[in-house]
FIRO-619713 format. One record per residue (C-alpha): residue number from 1; residue in three letters; chain; x, y, z. Coordinates in nm, 4 decimals, padded with zeros to 6 digits, m for minus. Example, Ala and Ser with C-alpha at 12.3 -4.5 7.8 and 13.67 -1.06 7.14 Angstrom:
(1,"ALA","A",(01.2300,m00.4500,00.7800))
(2,"SER","A",(01.3670,m00.1060,00.7140))
//
This chain:
(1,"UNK","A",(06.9301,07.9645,05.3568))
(2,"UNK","A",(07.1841,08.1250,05.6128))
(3,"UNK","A",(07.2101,08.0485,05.9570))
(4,"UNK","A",(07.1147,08.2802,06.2125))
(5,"UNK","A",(07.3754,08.2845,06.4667))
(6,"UNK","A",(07.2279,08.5653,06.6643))
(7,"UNK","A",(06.8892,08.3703,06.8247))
(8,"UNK","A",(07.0979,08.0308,06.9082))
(9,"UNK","A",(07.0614,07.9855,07.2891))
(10,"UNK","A",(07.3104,07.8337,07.5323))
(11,"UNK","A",(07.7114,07.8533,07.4893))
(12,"UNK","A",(07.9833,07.7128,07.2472))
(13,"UNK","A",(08.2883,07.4666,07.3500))
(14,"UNK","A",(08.4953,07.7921,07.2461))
(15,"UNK","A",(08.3934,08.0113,07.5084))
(16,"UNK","A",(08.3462,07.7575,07.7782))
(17,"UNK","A",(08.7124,07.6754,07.7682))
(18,"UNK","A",(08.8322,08.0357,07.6996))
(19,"UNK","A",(08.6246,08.0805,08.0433))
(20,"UNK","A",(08.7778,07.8031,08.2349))
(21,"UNK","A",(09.1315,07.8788,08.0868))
(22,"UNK","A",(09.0821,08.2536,08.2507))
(23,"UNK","A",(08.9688,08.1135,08.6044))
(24,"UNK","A",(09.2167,07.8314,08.5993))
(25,"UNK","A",(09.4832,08.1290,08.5315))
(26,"UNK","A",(09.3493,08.2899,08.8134))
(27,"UNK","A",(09.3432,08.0070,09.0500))
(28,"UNK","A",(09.6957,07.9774,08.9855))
(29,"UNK","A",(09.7704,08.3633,09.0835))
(30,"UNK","A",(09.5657,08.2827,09.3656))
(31,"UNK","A",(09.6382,08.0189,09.5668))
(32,"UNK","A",(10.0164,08.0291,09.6215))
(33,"UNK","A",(09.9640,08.3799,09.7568))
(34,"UNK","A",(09.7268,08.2397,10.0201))
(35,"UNK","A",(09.9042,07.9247,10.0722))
(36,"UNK","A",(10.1798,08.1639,10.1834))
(37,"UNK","A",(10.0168,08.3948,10.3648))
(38,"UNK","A",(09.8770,08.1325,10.6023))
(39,"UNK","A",(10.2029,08.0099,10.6528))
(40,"UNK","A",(10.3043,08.3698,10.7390))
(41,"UNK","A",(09.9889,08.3944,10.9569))
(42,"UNK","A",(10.0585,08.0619,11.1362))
(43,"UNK","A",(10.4260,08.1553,11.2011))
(44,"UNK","A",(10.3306,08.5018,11.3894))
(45,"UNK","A",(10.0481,08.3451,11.5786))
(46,"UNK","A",(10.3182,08.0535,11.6979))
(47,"UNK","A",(10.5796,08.3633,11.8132))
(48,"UNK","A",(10.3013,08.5526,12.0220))
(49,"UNK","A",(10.1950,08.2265,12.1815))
(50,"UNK","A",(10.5810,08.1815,12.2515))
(51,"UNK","A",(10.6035,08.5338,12.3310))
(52,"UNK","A",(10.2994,08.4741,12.6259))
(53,"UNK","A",(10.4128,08.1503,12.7512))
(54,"UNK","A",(10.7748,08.3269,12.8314))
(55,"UNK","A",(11.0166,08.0601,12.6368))
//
């Protein structure tokens, strides 16, 4: 009797980890790059601020 591998429901511990490895992979692209950028944003919003105040 062979099992048929085709009709199972649900998913196996293999692909739930290959799909968390890929979106912790991307999380890690991610988030320095915006971590960054809001320190880049911050840092122009502080000059104009300077910039209108007249310092």
């Amino acid at each position: 009797m062979t099992k048929n591998y085709w009709n199972k429901k649900g998913f196996t511990m293999i692909e739930m980890m290959i799909v968390l490895l890929i979106i912790t992979v991307l999380l890690l692209i991610a988030v320095p790059n915006m971590v960054t950028n809001n320190n880049v944003a911050q840092s122009k919003g502080c000059d104009a601020t300077i910039h209108i105040i007249g310092v």
